[in-house]
Each structure stands twice: as structure tokens, then as C-alpha cells.
C-alpha positions as CSV (number, residue, x, y, z in Angstrom):
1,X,113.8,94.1,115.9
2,X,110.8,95.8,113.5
3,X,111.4,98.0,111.4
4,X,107.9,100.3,110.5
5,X,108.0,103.2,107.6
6,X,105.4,105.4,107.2
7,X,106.0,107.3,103.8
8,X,103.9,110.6,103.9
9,X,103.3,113.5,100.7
10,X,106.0,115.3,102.5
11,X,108.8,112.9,104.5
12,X,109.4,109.3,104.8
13,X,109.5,108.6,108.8
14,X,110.6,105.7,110.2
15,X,111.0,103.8,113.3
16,X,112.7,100.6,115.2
17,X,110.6,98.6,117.8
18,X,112.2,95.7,119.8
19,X,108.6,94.4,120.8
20,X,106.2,97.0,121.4
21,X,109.1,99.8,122.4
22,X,110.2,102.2,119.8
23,X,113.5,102.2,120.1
24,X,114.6,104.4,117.2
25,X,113.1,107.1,115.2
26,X,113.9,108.3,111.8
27,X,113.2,111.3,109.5
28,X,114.3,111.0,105.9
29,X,113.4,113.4,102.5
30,X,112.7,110.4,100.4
31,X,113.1,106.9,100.2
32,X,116.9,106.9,98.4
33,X,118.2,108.5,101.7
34,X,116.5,105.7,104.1
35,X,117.9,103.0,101.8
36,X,122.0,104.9,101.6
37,X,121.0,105.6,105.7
38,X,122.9,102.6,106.6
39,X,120.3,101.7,108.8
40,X,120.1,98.0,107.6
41,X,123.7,97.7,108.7
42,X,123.5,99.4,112.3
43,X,120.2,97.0,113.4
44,X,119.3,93.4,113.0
45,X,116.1,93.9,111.3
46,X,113.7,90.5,111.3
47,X,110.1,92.1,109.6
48,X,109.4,95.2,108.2
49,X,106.0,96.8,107.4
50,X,105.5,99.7,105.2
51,X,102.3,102.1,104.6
52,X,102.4,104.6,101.8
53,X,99.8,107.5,100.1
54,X,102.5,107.8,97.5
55,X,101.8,105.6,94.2
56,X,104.5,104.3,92.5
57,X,106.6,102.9,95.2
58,X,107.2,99.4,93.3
59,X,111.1,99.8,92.5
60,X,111.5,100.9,96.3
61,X,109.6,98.0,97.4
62,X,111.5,95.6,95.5
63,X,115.3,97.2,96.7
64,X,113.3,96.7,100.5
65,X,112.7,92.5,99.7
66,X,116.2,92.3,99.6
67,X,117.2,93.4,102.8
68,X,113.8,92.5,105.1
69,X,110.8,90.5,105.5
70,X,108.1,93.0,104.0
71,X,104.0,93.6,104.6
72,X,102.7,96.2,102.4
73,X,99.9,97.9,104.3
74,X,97.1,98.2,102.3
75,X,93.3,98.2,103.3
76,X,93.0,94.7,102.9
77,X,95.7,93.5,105.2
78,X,94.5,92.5,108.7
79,X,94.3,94.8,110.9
80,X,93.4,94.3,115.0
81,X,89.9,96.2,114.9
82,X,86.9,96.0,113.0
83,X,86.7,98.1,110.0
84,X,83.2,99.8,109.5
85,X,84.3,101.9,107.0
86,X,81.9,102.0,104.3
87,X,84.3,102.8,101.2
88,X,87.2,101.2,103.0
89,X,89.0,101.0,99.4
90,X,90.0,104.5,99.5
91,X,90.6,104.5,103.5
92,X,94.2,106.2,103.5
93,X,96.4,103.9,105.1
94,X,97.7,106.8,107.7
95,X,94.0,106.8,108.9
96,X,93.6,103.3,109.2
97,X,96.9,102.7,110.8
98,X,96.2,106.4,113.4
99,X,93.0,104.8,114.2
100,X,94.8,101.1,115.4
101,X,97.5,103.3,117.2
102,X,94.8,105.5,119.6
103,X,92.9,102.2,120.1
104,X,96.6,100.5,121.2
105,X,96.7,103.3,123.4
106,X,93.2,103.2,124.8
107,X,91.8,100.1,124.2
108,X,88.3,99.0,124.7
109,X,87.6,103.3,125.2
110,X,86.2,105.5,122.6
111,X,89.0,107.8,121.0
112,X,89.4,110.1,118.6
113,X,92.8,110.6,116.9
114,X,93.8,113.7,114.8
115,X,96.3,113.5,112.5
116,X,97.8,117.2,112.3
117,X,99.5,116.8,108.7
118,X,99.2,117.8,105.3
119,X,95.5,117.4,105.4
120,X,93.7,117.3,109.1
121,X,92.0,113.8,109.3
122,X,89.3,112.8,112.5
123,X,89.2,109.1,112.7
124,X,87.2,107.5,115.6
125,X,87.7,104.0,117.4
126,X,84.5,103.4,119.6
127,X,84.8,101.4,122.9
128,X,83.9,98.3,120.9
129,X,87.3,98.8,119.0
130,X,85.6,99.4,115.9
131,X,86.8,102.2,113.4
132,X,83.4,104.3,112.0
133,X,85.0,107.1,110.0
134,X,85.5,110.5,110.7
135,X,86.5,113.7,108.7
136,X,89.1,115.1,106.7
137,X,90.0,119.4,106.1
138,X,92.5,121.0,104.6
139,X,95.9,121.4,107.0
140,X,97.8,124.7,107.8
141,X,100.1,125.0,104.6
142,X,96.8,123.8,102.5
143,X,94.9,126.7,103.6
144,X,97.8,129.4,103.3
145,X,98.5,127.7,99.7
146,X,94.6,127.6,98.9
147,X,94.4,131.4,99.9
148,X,97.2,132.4,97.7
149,X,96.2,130.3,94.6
150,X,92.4,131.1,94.5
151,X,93.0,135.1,95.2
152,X,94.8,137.4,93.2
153,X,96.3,139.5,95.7
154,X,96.7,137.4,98.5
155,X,100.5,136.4,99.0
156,X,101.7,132.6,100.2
157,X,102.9,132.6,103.5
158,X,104.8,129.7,105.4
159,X,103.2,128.3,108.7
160,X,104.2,130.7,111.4
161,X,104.4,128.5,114.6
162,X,104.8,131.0,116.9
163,X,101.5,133.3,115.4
164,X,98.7,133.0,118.2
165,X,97.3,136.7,117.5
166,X,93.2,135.9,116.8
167,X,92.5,139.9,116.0
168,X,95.3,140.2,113.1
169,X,96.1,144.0,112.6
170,X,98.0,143.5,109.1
171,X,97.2,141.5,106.0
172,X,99.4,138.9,106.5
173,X,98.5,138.2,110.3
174,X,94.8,138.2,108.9
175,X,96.0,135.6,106.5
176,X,97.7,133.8,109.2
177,X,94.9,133.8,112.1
178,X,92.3,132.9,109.2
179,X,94.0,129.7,108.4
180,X,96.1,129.0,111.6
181,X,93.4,130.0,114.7
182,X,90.9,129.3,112.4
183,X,92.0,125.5,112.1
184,X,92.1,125.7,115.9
185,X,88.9,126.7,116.8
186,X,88.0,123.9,113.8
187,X,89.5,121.7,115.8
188,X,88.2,122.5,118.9
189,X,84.8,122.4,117.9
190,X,85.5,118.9,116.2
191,X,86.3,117.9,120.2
192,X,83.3,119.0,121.9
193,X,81.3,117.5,119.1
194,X,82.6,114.4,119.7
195,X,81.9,114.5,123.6
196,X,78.1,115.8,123.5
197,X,78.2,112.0,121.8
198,X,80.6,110.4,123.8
199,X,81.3,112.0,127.2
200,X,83.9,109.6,128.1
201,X,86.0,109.6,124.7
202,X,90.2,110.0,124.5
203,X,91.6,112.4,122.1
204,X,94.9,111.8,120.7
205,X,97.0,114.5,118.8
206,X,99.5,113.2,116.9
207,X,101.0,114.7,113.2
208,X,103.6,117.2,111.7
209,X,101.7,120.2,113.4
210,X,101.1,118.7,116.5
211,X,103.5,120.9,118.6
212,X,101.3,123.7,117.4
213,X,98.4,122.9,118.2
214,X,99.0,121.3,121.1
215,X,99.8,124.8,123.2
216,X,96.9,126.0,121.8
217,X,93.4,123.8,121.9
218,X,91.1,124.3,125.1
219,X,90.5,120.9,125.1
220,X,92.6,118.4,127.1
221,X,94.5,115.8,124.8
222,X,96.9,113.0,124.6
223,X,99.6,114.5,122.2
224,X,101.7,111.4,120.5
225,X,103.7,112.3,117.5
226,X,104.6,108.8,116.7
227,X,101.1,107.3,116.6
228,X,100.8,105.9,112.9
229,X,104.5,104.7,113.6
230,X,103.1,102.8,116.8
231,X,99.7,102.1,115.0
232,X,101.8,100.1,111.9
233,X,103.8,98.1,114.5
234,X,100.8,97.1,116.0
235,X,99.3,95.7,113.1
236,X,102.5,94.1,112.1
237,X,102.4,92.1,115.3
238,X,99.0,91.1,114.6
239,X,100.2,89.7,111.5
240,X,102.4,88.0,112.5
241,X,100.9,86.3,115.5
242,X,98.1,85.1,113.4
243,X,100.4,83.2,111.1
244,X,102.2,81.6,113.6
């Protein structure tokens, strides 16, 4: 068994693969709770690989070595596509490893994954399973917080999942639609860009604020909240095989 952790800006997710099935999936606050989980002790863990856009995670990495075989994910580790990425130095590892999880999913086909998070991130895989780029914007708390902070008057709201009002009759539905329908049609007009260029491309949803946006695009999508998990397993295989 694998075990894959993806440590985010706001949980530390985890997951258990025997092969390429994910067995088990984990949510944690930080990395003291997955280490007191007593997960080590419940699964007979071979390999481990771990992607972070947290610095500092050196004392957590070391406590890791002693329980499991560890691969750090970083931009220059192996990965099973070709990176075209032009500053691939400061490619965020959750991008990297989305992109190698949509092409696991469709391989050899264009697809475009969005990653739903803290910050919305486009990241394209063309048919040639090479990664180009793609875009990042600010996510749904980002623009509620980026509203309140650069107004005076404007208050910070939460992320309302269940708001799907477009003509807001109140200042804090206004607020709302601006930042959570207004990501939506962003979105939405991210797709149809991407298929004037590539008719035949695969979207793939995946993130924290999948769910909502999921009910709510026009465009048909693959929704898969565990895609970076998947995406990491995928190029720990790969790094194994190649050593073997």
C-alpha cells in the first residue's frame, strides 16, 4: 500500500492506494493530526509521496522518514508527461500533479483540469500528454475576502453554497453573486475557450469548491474531487517503476 499526502494553504488531505485504487481517504487540519492519526498503525504502508505549497515542512518531513519510504514532490521529480512549462520552477506542485491526474484519466486526449480551491487554477494536458500551462484567479473566499479588505464598507461574507440568485436584491447577495456566479460564468467562459481551440478536449473539475460548481456550469464535466490525490499516486508509480 501507498500512501499520497497532498498538504494544501488550508487542509492536509490524504489517501491510501493499493495499486492504482484509492482505498482510503483522509482529511486532517495540519500535519500533527495525520502523524497522532494512527494511520501508520492501521495500514502497511511501503512508499509514500508528499506534495506541499506550504514552506517549512522540514521537521514534518523528517518525523515522515521514520515511518515510510518518502518522495518529496517537487518540480524536478519525474513526472509521466512532458513538462512545457516555461517557468516550471515556480509550477505549484498541485498544478503539476492535477495536470498528471486528468491526463491518467484521459490519456492521449486533450483535457483541461480545474482545480476549484483556494485560488482557481486552468492547467491543460494536450493529446500529446504534454502539460502547456494555463491560468490561475482568485477562488470564492479570495474574492469575498478581497472585496471586504479593499472596500471600506463592504462586509466579509463566508461562501454561501446554496446562493445561485444572479440578480442579488440586497447588499450581501450582490456581494455574493459578484464573486460566486461571477466565478461561474468565469469559468464557463474558460471552457468554451478552450473548445473553439480544441473541440474534442475533457474537462475535469476537481477541488474544495467542486460540489458547487459542479450544479451550476453549462458545460458538461468530469467532476473528481480526488484528482491531485490520484495525480501524486500516479507519479509515485512512475518513480518507482523507473528505478526498478
Amino acid at each position: 500500500m501507498q500512501l499520497v499526502i497532498d498538504i494544501g494553504n488550508t487542509r492536509v488531505k490524504a489517501a491510501i492506494f493499493e495499486n492504482k485504487v484509492l482505498k482510503h481517504f483522509f482529511v486532517f487540519n495540519s500535519t500533527d493530526e495525520l502523524l497522532l492519526s494512527g494511520i501508520f498503525d492501521n495500514y502497511d504502508l511501503k512508499q509514500c509521496i508528499l506534495a506541499s505549497v506550504v514552506n517549512e515542512m522540514e521537521s514534518f518531513i523528517a518525523l515522515l522518514k521514520q515511518k515510510v519510504n518518502v518522495l518529496l514532490f517537487t518540480t524536478d521529480t519525474p513526472i509521466p508527461i512532458t513538462n512545457l512549462y516555461q517557468t516550471a520552477h515556480s509550477l505549484g506542485s498541485d498544478r503539476l500533479a492535477g495536470a498528471v491526474g486528468g491526463n491518467f484519466l484521459f490519456p492521449g486526449k486533450n483535457v483541461l483540469v480545474i482545480d476549484c480551491g483556494t485560488c482557481i487554477k486552468y492547467n491543460f494536458v494536450t493529446n500529446n500528454n504534454e502539460y502547456i500551462g494555463g491560468a490561475i484567479s482568485p477562488g470564492l473566499q479570495m474574492r469575498l475576502k478581497a472585496m471586504h479588505t479593499f472596500t471600506s464598507r463592504l462586509p466579509l461574507l463566508a461562501v454561501d453554497h446554496s446562493f445561485d440568485r444572479f440578480i442579488a436584491t440586497n447588499s450581501n447577495d450582490s456581494i455574493l453573486s459578484g464573486a460566486q456566479m461571477g466565478a461561474t460564468a468565469e469559468i464557463d467562459g474558460f471552457i468554451e475557450q478552450y473548445k473553439n481551440l480544441y473541440p474534442d478536449i475533457n474537462v475535469v473539475l476537481t477541488g474544495g469548491d467542486v460540489n458547487f460548481f459542479e450544479k451550476r456550469l453549462k458545460n458538461s464535466i468530469f467532476a473528481d474531487q480526488n484528482l491531485i490525490l490520484k495525480g501524486l499516486n500516479e507519479i509515485l508509480d512512475y518513480n518507482l517503476n523507473r528505478i526498478k
